[in-house]
C-alpha positions as a printed Julia matrix, in Angstrom:
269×3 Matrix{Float64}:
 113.49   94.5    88.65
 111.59   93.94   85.53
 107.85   95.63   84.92
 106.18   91.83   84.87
 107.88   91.51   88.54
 107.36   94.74   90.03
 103.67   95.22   88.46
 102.07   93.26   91.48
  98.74   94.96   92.66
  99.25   95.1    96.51
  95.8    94.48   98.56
  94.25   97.04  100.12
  93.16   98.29  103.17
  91.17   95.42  104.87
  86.83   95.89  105.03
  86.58   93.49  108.51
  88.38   93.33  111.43
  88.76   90.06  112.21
  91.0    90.2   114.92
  90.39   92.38  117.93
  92.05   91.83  120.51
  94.61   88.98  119.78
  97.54   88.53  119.73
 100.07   87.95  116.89
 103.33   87.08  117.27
 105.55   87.79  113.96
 109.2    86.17  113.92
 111.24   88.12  110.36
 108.66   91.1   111.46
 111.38   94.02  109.81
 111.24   93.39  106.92
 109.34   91.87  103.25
 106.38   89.81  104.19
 107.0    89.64  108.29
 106.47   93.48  107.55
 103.44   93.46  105.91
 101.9    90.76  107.49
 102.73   92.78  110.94
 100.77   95.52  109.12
  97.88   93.58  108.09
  97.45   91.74  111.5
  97.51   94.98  113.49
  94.92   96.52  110.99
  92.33   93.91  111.77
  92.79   94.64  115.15
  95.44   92.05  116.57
  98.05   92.84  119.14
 101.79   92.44  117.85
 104.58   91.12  118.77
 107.46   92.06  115.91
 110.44   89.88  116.63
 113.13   90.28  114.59
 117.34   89.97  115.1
 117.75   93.96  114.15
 116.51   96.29  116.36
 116.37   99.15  114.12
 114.24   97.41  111.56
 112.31   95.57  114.49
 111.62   98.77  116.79
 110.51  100.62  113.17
 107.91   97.67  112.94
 106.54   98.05  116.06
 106.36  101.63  115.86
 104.29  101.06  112.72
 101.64   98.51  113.73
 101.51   99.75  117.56
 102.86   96.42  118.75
 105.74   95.7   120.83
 109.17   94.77  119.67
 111.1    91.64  120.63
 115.12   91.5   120.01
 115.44   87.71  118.38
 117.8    84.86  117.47
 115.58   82.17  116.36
 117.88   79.74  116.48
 118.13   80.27  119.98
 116.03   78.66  122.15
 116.4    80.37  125.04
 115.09   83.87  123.17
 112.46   81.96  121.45
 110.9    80.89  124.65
 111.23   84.36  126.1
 109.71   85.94  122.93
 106.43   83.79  123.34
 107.09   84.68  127.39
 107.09   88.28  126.24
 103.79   88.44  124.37
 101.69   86.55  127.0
 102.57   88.69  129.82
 102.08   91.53  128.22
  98.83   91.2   126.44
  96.98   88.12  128.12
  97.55   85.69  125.12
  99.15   84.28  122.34
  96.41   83.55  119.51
  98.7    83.86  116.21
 102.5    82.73  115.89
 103.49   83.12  112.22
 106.77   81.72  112.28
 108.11   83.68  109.32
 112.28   84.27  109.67
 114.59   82.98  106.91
 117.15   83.23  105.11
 118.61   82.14  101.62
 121.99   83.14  101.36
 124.33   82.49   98.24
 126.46   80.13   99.34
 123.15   77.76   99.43
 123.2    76.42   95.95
 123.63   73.26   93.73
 124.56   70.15   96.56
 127.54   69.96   94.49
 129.15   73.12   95.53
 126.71   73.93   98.47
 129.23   73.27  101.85
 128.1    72.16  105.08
 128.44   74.9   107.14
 126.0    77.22  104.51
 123.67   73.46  104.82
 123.56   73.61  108.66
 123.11   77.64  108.6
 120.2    77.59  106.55
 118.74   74.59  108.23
 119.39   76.27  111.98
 117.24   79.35  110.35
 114.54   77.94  108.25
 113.48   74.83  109.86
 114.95   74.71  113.97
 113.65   77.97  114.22
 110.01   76.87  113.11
 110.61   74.01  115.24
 111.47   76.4   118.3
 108.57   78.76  117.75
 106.05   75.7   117.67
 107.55   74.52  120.86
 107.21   77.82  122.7
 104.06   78.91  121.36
 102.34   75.73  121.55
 102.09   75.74  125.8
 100.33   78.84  125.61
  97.69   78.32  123.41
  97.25   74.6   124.99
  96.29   76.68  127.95
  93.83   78.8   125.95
  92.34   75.88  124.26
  92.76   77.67  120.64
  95.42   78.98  118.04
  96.4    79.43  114.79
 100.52   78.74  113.95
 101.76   79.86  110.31
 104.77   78.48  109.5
 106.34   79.9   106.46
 107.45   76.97  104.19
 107.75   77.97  100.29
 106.11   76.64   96.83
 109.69   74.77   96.54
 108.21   72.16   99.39
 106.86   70.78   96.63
 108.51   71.52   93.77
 111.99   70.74   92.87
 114.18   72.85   90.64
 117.25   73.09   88.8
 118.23   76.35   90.02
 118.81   74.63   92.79
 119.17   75.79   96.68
 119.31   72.79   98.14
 119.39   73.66  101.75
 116.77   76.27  101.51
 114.88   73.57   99.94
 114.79   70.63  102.22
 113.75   73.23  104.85
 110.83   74.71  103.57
 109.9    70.52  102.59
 110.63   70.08  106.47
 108.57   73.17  107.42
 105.96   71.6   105.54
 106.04   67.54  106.62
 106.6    69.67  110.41
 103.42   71.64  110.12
 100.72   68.98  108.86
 102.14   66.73  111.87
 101.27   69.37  114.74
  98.3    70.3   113.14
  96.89   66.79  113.2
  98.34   66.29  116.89
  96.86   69.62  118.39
  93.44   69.19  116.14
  91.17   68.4   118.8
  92.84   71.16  121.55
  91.95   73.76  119.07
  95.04   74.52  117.83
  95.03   74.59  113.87
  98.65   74.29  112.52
  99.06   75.26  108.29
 101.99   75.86  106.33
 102.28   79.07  103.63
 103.7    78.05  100.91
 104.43   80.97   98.59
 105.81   81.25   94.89
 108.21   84.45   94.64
 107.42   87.72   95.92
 109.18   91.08   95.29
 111.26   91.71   98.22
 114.8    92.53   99.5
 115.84   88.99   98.91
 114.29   89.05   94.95
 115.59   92.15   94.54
 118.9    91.14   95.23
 118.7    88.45   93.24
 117.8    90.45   90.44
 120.66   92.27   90.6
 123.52   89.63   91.24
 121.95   87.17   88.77
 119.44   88.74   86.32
 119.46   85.88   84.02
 118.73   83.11   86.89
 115.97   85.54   88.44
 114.28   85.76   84.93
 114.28   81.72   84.98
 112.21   82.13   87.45
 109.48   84.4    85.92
 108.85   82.75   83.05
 107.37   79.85   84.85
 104.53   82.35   87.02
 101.71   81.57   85.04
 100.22   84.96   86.1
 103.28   86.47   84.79
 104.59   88.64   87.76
 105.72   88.08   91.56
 103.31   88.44   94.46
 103.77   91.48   96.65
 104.16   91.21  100.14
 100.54   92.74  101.04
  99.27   89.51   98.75
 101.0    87.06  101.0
 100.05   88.89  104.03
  96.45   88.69  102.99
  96.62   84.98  103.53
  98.38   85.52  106.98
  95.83   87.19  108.22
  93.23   84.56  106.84
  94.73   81.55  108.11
  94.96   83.43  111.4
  91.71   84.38  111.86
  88.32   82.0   112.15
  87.62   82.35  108.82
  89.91   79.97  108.4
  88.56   77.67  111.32
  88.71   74.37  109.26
  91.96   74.34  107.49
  94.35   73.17  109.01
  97.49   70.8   108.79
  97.12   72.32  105.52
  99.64   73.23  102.52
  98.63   76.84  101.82
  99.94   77.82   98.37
  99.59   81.33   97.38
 101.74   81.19   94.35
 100.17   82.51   91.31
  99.48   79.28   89.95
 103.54   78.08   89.41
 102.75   74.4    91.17
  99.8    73.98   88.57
 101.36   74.53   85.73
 103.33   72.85   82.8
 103.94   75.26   80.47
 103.04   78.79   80.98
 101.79   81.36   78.57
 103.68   83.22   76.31
């Protein structure tokens, strides 16, 4: 990892509480930004839920944020529904569903060399599982008559590149077309519906890439007009906006937080 990448300043502790009392269901919740948004939520007061597929990293979540852990597939609709199950019976509610697991393995690259079994994989865990989430969460907080749904697309919904990973892609696009459509439908229930739409941040997954492919992970940088990657705590910052009322008229919304990459055409030196 490179200074300009690592030298993120991570935002601190939060001055409101916006919160209290919710509840926040976090799908990826072990890890990178399901992490810190789990920590952020649960310092402005929310209940949550930290679903994730490994219990270790999961149960350390919970134990964190004082929430309650939730063993995961989220391609699995049958667990998804029992996740969202989960969190209303045991805290009264569900108020916040940031639909946040993904993947983007290596075998997801050019569509010339990219198979179909790494294409249905990454659509199964980027996009069904958004799909899934929405469907289970959405009954709940028809009943309440208010909610807030993050879906986690990426800055490459509306972008394209030629470091390509095309499945990983065309989900995050379908996150995106996905969210603005149920947050126009379930407008006037009060159920907003917005899509976070990131540029790189330094995680597990960056890091990794830094250190199979340096050269195609510095391709990336140069293009950041603010020069670095966003830390977790930076895209958790906008979780927790979008999920409280702060945010009460944006919805069906593309939410970039990427440090200006989707606004620029050349970037400075």
């Amino acid at each position: 990892m490179t200074e300009a990448a690592g030298a993120g300043k991570a935002a601190g502790a939060p001055v409101c509480r916006r919160l209290v009392g919710r509840t926040a269901v976090v799908t990826g919740a072990g890890s990178g930004i399901g992490l810190a948004s789990a920590r952020r939520l649960a310092s402005e007061g929310a209940h949550v839920v930290c679903a994730d597929i490994d219990p270790e990293r999961g149960e350390a979540a919970a134990e964190e944020t004082g929430g309650l852990y939730v063993p995961v597939d989220v391609t699995d609709a049958g667990q998804v529904e029992a996740l969202f199950r989960t969190a209303f019976d045991t805290y009264g509610s569900v108020d916040v569903a940031f639909n946040n697991a993904g993947i983007s393995p290596p075998d997801d690259d050019s569509i010339l060399t990219t198979g179909l079994d790494a294409w249905r994989r990454v659509q199964e865990t980027n996009l069904t599982s958004v799909y899934l989430c929405c469907k289970y969460a959405l009954p709940h907080m028809r009943r309440q008559g208010r909610g807030s749904i993050i879906n986690t697309a990426s800055f490459v919904a509306v972008m394209g590149a030629a470091t390509s990973q095309i499945s990983y892609t065309a989900s995050k696009g379908g996150v995106l077309a996905m969210s603005r459509e149920l947050g126009v439908q379930f407008a006037r229930e009060g159920i907003r519906v917005n899509a976070l739409c990131p540029g790189p941040v330094n995680t597990p997954l960056l890091r990794e890439l830094f250190a199979k492919d340096p050269e195609r992970a510095r391709r990336r940088l140069v293009h950041v007009p603010v020069g670095r990657f966003a830390e977790p705590e930076e895209i958790a910052a906008a979780v927790a906006f979008l999920a409280s009322d702060d945010s009460s008229f944006v919805n069906a919304a593309e939410f970039l937080v990427d440090g200006g990459i989707s606004g620029a055409y050349v970037t400075p030196l």
